[in-house]
N, C-alpha and C positions, 0 to 999 in steps of 0.2 A: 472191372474188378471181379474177382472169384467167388462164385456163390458159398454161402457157407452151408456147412450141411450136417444136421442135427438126426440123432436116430433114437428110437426106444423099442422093445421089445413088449409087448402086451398079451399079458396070460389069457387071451380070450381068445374064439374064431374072427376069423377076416371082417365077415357080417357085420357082428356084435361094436368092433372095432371101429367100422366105417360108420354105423348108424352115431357110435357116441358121440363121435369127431364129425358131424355133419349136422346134427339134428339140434334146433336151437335150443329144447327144452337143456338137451345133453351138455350144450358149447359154455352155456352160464354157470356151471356146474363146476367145470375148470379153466376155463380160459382167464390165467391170472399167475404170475411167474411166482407170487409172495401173499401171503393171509392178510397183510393188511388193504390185500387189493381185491377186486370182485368185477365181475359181467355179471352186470343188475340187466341185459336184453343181449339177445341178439335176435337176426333175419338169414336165412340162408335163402334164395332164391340158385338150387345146385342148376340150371343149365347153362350153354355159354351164352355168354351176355348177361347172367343174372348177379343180382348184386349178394355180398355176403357184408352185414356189417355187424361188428360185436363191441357195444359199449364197455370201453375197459375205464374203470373209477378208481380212488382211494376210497377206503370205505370211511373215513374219515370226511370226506367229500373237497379235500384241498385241491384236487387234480384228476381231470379225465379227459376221457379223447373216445373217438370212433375209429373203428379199424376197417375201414373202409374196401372194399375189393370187388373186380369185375372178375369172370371166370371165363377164361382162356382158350380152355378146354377140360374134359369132362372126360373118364372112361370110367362109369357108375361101377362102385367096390373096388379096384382097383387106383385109380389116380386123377388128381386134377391138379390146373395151373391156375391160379387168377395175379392179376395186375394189380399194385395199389400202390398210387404214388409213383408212377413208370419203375417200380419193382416189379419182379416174378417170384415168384413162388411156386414151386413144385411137391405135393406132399404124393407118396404113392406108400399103396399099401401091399404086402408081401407076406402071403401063408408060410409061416416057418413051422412045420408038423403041429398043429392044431394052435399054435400061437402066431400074432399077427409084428411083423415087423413093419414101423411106420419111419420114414423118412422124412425130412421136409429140408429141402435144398430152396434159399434163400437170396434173393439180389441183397448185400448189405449197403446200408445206408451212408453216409459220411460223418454225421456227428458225433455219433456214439462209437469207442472203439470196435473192432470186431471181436475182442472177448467177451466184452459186454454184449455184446448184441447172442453170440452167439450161445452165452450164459443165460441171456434172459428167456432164449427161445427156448432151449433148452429144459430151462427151469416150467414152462409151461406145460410141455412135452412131457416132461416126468409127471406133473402135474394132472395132465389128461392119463395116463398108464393108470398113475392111483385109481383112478375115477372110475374107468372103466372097467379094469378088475375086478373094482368092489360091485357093479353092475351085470357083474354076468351072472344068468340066470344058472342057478346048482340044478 
């Protein structure tokens, strides 16, 4: 099946970009597609073979899950791949004149359709931009 492939534009440098989307203080901060949901932890362990996993809840506490993932491969500020679930995941990151273009090209799952899937990625991903944005140091 055909990866799907999610993109945002972020008014920060490359750096700033990478640390937010990597760093677990950062990852809780947005990793969550809708307000009523939250990353109450995550772990990054960035080499390959290390695990990344980020508790994703209802804040209501009806429903939650681990997002579990091995990492693949590694090229530190630039891009990684990790595994989860015999999925791939690719997110690479790209200096667009002092802004960071972030990708994330996806193995889709079968349950859920791929608008969905690729709405809810999506909705994270803009999610992360807000975030980081408001994170850059003036």
């Amino acid at each position: 099946m055909e990866q799907i492939i999610i993109s945002a534009t972020v008014s920060a440098p490359i750096h700033h970009a990478w640390d937010c989307y990597t760093q677990p203080k950062h990852i809780t901060q947005w990793n969550f597609a809708d307000p009523s949901w939250h990353c109450p932890s995550a772990t990054n362990d960035l080499i390959v073979g290390g695990r990344y996993v980020a508790r994703m809840e209802a804040r209501d506490g009806s429903f939650g899950f681990d997002f579990d993932a091995v990492y693949t491969e590694i090229i530190p500020g630039e891009t990684f791949t990790y595994e989860f679930g015999g999925r791939l995941a690719t997110v690479t990151f790209t200096d667009a004149k002092g802004q960071t273009t972030v990708k994330v090209a996806f193995d889709p799952e079968t349950e859920h359709s791929i608008a969905l899937q690729r709405d809810g990625w999506q909705a994270i991903l803009d999610n992360f931009k807000r975030y980081a944005e408001s994170m850059v140091p003036s």
